[in-house]
N, C-alpha and C positions, 0 to 999 in steps of 0.2 A: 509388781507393776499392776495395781489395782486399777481400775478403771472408772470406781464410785470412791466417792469419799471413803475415808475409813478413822477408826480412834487407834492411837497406837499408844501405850499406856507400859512403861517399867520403870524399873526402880529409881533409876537418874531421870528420866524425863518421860514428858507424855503429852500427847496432841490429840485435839478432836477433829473430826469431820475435816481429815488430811485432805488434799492432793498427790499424787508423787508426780512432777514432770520436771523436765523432758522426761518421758520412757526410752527405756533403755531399747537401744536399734537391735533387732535379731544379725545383722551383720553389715559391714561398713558398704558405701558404695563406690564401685569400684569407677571410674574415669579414666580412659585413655587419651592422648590427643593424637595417635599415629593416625595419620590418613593416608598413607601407602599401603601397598596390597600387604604387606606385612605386617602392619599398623592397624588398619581396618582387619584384619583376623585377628589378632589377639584379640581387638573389641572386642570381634564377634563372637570367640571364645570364650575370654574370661569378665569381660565388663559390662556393667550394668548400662553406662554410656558410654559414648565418643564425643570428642570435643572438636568442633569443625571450626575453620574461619573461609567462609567464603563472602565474596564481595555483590555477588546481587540475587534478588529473587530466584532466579532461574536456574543458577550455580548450587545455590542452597538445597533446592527441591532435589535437586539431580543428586545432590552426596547424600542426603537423607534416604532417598530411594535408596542409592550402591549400600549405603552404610548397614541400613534397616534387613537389604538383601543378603548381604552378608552372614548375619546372625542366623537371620530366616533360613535358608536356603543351604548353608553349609553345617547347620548346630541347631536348625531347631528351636531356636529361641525368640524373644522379642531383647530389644535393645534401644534404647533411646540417643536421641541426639541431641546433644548444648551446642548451640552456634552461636559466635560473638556478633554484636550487634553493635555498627559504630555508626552513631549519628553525628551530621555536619550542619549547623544550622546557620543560616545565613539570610539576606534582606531575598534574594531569590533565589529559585535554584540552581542559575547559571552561576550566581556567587559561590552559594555552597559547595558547587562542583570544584570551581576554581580553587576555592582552600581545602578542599579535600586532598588536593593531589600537593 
């Protein structure tokens, strides 16, 4: 996994001034979506993420905190959150609300 060019040169085949990518990952990432107190530990245990669906700004902030807490607080780690993001678009946003639901 070189990170400059490089000449790779034997008897069946040869290359100059290579690339190698993708580089090979040191270890996969792990993703959970439990958001139960049982769900959010494992996260915070064994996962690199958690995967959240919550419905407005303020829902999201508040599981990002508990979720982030978790790892922090119980294991000592950092932990990242993916949250699904659903947009409704429409002529207003009384519209978009109304087809939302």
């Amino acid at each position: 996994s070189e990170t400059e060019p490089f000449d790779y040169d034997t008897k069946h085949f040869s290359a100059k001034a290579v690339l190698s990518k993708p580089k090979p990952i040191e270890k996969p990432l792990l993703i959970n979506a439990g958001s139960s107190d049982a769900g959010l530990d494992l996260s915070a245990k064994y996962c690199d993420f958690n995967f959240a669906t919550t419905h407005t700004i303020e829902k999201t902030r508040a599981y990002v905190e508990r979720a982030k807490g978790y790892a922090r607080e119980r294991y000592g780690r950092d932990m990242g959150v993916v949250n699904l993001v659903q947009v409704t678009c429409a002529e207003t946003e009384k519209e978009a609300r109304a087809r939302h639901q």
